[in-house]
N, C-alpha and C positions, 0 to 999 in steps of 0.2 A: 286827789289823783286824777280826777276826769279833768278838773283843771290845766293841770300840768300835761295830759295827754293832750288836752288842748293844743296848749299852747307850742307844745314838740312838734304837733303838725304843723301850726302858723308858720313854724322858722321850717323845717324838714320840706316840706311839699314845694314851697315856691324855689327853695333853692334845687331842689331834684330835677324841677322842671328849666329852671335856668340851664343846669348843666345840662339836659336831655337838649333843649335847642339850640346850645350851644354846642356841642357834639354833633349833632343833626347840620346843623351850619358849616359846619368844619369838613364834612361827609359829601357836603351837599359842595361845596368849596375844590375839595380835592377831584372827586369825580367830573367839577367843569374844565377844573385845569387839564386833567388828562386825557379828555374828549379833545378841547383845544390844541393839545402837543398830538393827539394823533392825527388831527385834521390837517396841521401843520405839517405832522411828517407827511402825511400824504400828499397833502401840497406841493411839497417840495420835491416825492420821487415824480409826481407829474413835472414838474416845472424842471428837472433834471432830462428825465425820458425826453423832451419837448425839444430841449437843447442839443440832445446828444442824436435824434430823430435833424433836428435842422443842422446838424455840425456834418451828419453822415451824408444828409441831401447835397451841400453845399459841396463836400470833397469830391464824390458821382459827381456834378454839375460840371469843377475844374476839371474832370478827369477827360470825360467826353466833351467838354470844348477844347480841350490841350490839342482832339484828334480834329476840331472842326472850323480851328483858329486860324487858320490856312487851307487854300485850295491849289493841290500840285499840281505844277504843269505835266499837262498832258500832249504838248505838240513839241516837234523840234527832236534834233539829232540826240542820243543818247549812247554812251559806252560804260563797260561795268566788265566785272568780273564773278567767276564761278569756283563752286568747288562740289566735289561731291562723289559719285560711282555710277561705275558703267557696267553691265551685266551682259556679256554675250555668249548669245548659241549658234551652234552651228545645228540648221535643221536637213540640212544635205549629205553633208560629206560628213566622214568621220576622219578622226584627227589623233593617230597612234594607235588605231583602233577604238576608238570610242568619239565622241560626241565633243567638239569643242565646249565644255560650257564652263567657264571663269567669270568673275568677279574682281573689277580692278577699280582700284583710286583713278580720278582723275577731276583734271581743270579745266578752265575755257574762258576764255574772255571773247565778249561778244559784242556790236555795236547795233547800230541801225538809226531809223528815221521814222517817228510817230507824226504821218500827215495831219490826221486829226485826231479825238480823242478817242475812235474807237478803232482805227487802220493804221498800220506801220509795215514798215520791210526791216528785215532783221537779219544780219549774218554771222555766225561763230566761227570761231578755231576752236578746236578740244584738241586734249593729246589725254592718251591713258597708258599706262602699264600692264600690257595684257600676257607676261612671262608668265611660263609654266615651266614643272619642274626639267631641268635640263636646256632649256630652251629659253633664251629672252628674246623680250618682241616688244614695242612699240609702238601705240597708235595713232595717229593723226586723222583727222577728222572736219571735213569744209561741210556747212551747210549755208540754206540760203531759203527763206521762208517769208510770205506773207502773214501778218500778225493781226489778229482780229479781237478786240479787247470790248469787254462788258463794266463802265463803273458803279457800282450799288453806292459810292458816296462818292468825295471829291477825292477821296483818298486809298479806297480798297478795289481794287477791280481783279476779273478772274479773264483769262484769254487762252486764244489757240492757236496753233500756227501749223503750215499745211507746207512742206516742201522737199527739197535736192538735199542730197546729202552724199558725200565724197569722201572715199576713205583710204587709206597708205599702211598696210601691216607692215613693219620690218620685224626679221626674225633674224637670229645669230643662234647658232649652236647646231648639234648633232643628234638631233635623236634615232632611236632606231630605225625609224621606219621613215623617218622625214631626212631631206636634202638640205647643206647648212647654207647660212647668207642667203635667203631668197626672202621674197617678198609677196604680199597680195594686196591688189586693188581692186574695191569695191565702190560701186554706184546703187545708189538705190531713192527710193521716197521715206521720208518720214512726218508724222504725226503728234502736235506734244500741245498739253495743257498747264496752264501755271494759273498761280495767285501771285499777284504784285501790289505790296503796298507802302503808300507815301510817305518817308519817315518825316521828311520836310518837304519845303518846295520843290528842291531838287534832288535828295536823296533817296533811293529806292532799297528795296529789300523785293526779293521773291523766289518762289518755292517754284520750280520746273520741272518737269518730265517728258519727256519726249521717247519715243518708241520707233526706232530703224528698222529698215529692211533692208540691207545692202546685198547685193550678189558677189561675192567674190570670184575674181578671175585666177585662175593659175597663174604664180610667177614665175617663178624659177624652184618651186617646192611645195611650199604647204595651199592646200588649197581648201578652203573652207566652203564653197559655194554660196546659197542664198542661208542668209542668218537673220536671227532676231537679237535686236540688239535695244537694249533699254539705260537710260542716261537720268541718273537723278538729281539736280544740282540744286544748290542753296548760292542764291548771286545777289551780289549789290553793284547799282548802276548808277549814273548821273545822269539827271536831264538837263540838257543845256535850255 
């Protein structure tokens, strides 16, 4: 019996240990593969993030030289057009017994002459819709201003302009207390700041506001006196 116990060891033990480090091996196998695929995966969300970090640099790069691939003229005659609203008060006179104060659509195409890049002369036409109920009226509007301009690139500049401004009420109708078909003319100064910027060489865009003082004279009826008048326009212009 001790024999055969023997001998059950000889064959049982080497084989037990065969499989034990053949298991072990297989353990030891698996665990490096999958250290390997996560190194890999990690590899590649870096090498991903890298791409998608230089793909996002590169778009930003086109995006801000799209605005710097060109430098717009900034000298020479220029004319464009507007659109936008005009808001007037009357701070004088009252108007049917209360206060002129409306809110009206209007246009204006305007031209002028940029001597260099930061001085120009600038003149507009406007016309507005300034009816109230019972009554319509229409506005005209001549100004004439020195234009004084700041550029932060070759392409964004902010400016301001200092001058005359000339105005034409016509009125049609009857109201109570007002006299029909007359008219008022107003003179005064005004003041107005904008942003203008280079869509190309020669194409502009810019945002406006300018702030009237005109006094109105009696015409033949309504008479507004000294008013505050505010003009907010949205214009595109050509530089020759």
């Amino acid at each position: 019996m001790q024999e055969i116990r023997q001998a059950t060891e000889q064959v049982i033990m080497p084989t037990s240990l065969a499989m034990f480090n053949t298991a072990e091996s297989l353990c030891d196998r698996r665990i490096g593969l999958r250290v390997l695929s996560d190194s890999q995966s990690k590899l590649s969300r870096i090498k991903w993030g890298w791409l998608m970090t230089r793909k996002v640099t590169l778009a930003g790069s086109l995006v801000i030289a799209s605005f710097t691939l060109f430098a717009a003229d900034k000298q020479g005659a220029f004319v464009g057009g507007a659109l936008g609203n005009m808001q007037t008060y009357s701070i004088e006179n009252t108007f049917e017994g209360e206060r002129y104060n409306h809110s009206s659509p209007a246009m204006a195409v305007y031209a002028g002459y940029h001597f260099t890049d930061w001085f120009g002369l600038e003149g507009q036409l406007l016309g507005a819709n300034t009816s109230v109920t019972g009554l319509s009226s229409v506005t005209g509007a001549v100004s004439v201003s020195p234009k004084f301009s700041y550029y932060f690139n070759d392409n964004i500049a902010v400016y301001t302009k200092l001058g005359l401004s000339g105005f034409l009420m016509g009125w049609n109708g009857k109201p109570s207390k007002e006299s029909t078909n007359d008219y008022s003319i107003g003179l005064g100064t005004h003041a107005g700041i904008g942003v203008n910027i280079a869509m190309n060489n020669s194409v502009n865009m810019r945002l406006d506001y300018t702030h009237m003082m005109p006094n109105f004279e009696h015409g033949s009826g309504v008479n507004l006196g000294n008013a505050d008048i505010g003009v907010f326009m949205v214009g595109v212009h050509y530089q020759f």
